[in-house]
Each structure stands twice: as structure tokens, then as C-alpha cells.
C-alpha positions, 0 to 999 in steps of 0.5 A: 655291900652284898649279902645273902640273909636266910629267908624270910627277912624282914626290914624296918628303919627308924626306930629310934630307940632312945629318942624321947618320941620313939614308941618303942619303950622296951625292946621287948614289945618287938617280939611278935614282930620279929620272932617269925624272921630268920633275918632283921634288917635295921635299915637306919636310925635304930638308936637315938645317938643324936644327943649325948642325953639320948645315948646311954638309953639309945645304945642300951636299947639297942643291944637289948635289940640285938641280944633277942634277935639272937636268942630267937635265931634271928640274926640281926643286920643294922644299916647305919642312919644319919642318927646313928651314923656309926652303929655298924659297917653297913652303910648298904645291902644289895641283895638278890644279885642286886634287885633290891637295894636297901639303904637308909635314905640320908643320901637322897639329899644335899645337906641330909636333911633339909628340913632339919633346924640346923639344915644350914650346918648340915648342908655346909658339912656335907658340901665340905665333905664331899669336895674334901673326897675329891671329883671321884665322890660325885660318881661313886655311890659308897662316896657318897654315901660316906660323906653323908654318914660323916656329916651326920658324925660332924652334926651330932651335937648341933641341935640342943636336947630337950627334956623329955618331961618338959614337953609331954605330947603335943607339946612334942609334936608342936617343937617338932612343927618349929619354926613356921617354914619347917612343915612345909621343907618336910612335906616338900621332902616327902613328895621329892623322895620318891622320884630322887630315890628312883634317879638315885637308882638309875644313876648308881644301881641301875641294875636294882628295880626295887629300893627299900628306904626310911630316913623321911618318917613318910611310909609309903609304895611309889612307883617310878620310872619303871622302878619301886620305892618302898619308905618304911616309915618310923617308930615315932609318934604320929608316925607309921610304920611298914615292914618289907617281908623278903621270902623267896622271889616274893617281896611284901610290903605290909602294915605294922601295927600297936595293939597293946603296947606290942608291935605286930604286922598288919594289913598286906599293903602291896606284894611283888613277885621278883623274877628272872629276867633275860637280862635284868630282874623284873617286878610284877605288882601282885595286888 
């Protein structure tokens, strides 16, 4: 989807409003962080939609989102997630005349999640999926994005909730850890992600020299293939977060940070400067 939002824009993922391991509480502790926008962009797993105990408090949370952003003049884009499949009509944004590419990231991998404990169900979904839309969906990135999206709607209730009083802290952190071979498929994903993101946009967006995703939890600035993959990180615990800031030609990739509850941005990670080229837009590193 193309769309032009007003400058500057910031872009977060994965807050997981809802979720019993989210950091974010109350909406309200994002106010530093998003009243200086003119645009926000949610790109996936804004609200916790996964388990039906999650859900009342996942899409309360997220209206509350929604209902600052417009009080303070910033208009708010979600991008939709493989938690929250279904929160909008966006399933990605091409912005910039198609320079930067912002989706959430669950299309990088057969099975949306490989590292998740009902992987198997996963992966059979998505493979069910995608033969029913036909040899087309192999080469069409919006198919495939599609059956990624309704793959996550099949699944949503695959995995059994827990009570989020049971496990307190590092109880949480082990559950997650479970079982032993979990670890080690997520690690594997992380050091994957760079380069698929980077073939992914070469073979769909070959136009597109920078892509913003989350999806993974693993932030980070990688540089592959002549192209950029910005992962924004998540809101969970143990976990770090960056904010993309669009204003102009300059993209700014910095650090979010949690003094006191409250969310605000930190140290300037990377910064790059978008200009026209002859024939495609170019990315220059300004560190």
C-alpha cells in the first residue's frame, strides 16, 4: 500500500499491548514518545490478540492508542502483525515513491514462526494456505503476505494462555525458554532475518533500498546486499526497542528508552540520508 504521511513519522512494532510480558502497561507512558510525530506507524503486533484471555485488554489498550494519537494531532497507521492478524487493512506501506518498505516481518518465514511451540501447526496452515491461492501466490508479494496474515487467524488459539499471576518474572522468561531446542530456532531466526529480509526485497521490491520490520523481538541495523534492514525491536521484557524517525530525506534510527515507567527516545543508533538518484533512490550511511 502507498501512502504519504506528514512528516516527521515515527515507526515502532511489537508492542504487544495486552500480552502478560508487554512493558507497556498504559498507553499513557507512550506520550513522550509520540507526541513529537505528525505520524505513528504500528508496524505489527500492536495488541495482543493471540489468546481470547489477552484480548479484551489488547484491544482496549489499543484504542486508548489510537484515541491519543488523535487527540495530540498524530495520526495513527497499524500495520497488521501475525498477533494481531486483523487490526487493520495494512498489511504494508511502500513509502517515499517505494524507497522504504515497511511491513511487519511474518512473511520472511514459511510457517510464520518457526520458532514458536506450535510451529508444526503453523507451517502446515501456511503451506495449506498458499497452495489454496494458487502458483500465482509464489510471486506475488501482497499473496503472500495474505496467506501469512490468515494463517496467523487460523493459529490464534493453537497455543494454551497462561495466567499471568502464575508466572511473575523469570518464571515468564523460562516458559518462553521452553522447550530446550526453542532457544536455539530463535537465535537461528534472528541471524537469518537480515539476509531474507534483503532477498525478500530484491525479489518483491527491488525498487526499495531500506526495510523496516519487527516481528523477530531482535533490533537491530544490518546491511546487506547493497540494501538496509532496519528490525525495530519489541516492548516485551528482556527485549529492546528502536524507533525509525522519517523526516524529510533523513531516516534515523534510534534507541528507546524507559526511565520511570515512561517511554522516550534515546541514543541516535544509525542515520541515513535518501536521495534521488538517476534511476533509483540511493542510501548513504551518515554516522
Amino acid at each position: 500500500m502507498t501512502l504519504t504521511p506528514i512528516d516527521p513519522v515515527l515507526i515502532l512494532s511489537d508492542l504487544h499491548l495486552g500480552h502478560r510480558a508487554s512493558r507497556i502497561d498504559d498507553t499513557s507512558r507512550l506520550e513522550p514518545l509520540i507526541r513529537p510525530f505528525r505520524t505513528a506507524i504500528f508496524n505489527g503486533d500492536t495488541a495482543e490478540v493471540w489468546h481470547a484471555a489477552d484480548r479484551p485488554l489488547g484491544r482496549k489498550l489499543t484504542a486508548d492508542l489510537a484515541r491519543f494519537c488523535h487527540q495530540v494531532g498524530c495520526k495513527a497507521i497499524f500495520v497488521n502483525g501475525n498477533h494481531d492478524p486483523n487490526i487493520s487493512e495494512v498489511n504494508h506501506l511502500d513509502l517515499h515513491g517505494g524507497a522504504l518498505l515497511v511491513t511487519h516481518g511474518d512473511i520472511l518465514f514459511l510457517g510464520v514462526a518457526p520458532w514458536s511451540k506450535e510451529a508444526k501447526h503453523y507451517l502446515s496452515a501456511h503451506r495449506r494456505i498458499l497452495k489454496g491461492l494458487g502458483e500465482d501466490a509464489l510471486g506475488s508479494f501482497e499473496h503472500q503476505l495474505l496467506a501469512s496474515k490468515r494463517a496467523s487467524l487460523e493459529l490464534q488459539m493453537w497455543e494454551n494462555p497462561v495466567n499471568r499471576a502464575s508466572l511473575p518474572g523469570l518464571g515468564m522468561l523460562a516458559l518462553q525458554a521452553w522447550p530446550p531446542s526453542r532457544p536455539f530456532k530463535i537465535v537461528h531466526a534472528w541471524c537469518q532475518t537480515p539476509s531474507i529480509a534483503a532477498d525478500m526485497m530484491k525479489l518483491f521490491r527491488p525498487q526499495a533500498q531500506v526495510v523496516l520490520i519487527g516481528h523477530t523481538h531482535y533490533p537491530g541495523v544490518w546491511h546487506r546486499s547493497g540494501r538496509v534492514v532496519v528490525n525495530t525491536g519489541s516492548f516485551l521484557h528482556y527485549m529492546s526497542a528502536l524507533a525509525a524517525i522519517i523526516d524529510g530525506e533523513r531516516l534515523e534510527v534510534r534507541l528507546v528508552n524507559q526511565r520511570n515507567g515512561n517511554f522516550t527516545l534515546g541514543k541516535v543508533k544509525e542515520v541515513f540520508k535518501i536521495q534521488w538518484g538517476s534511476c533509483q533512490w540511493e542510501v548513504v550511511s551518515c554516522r
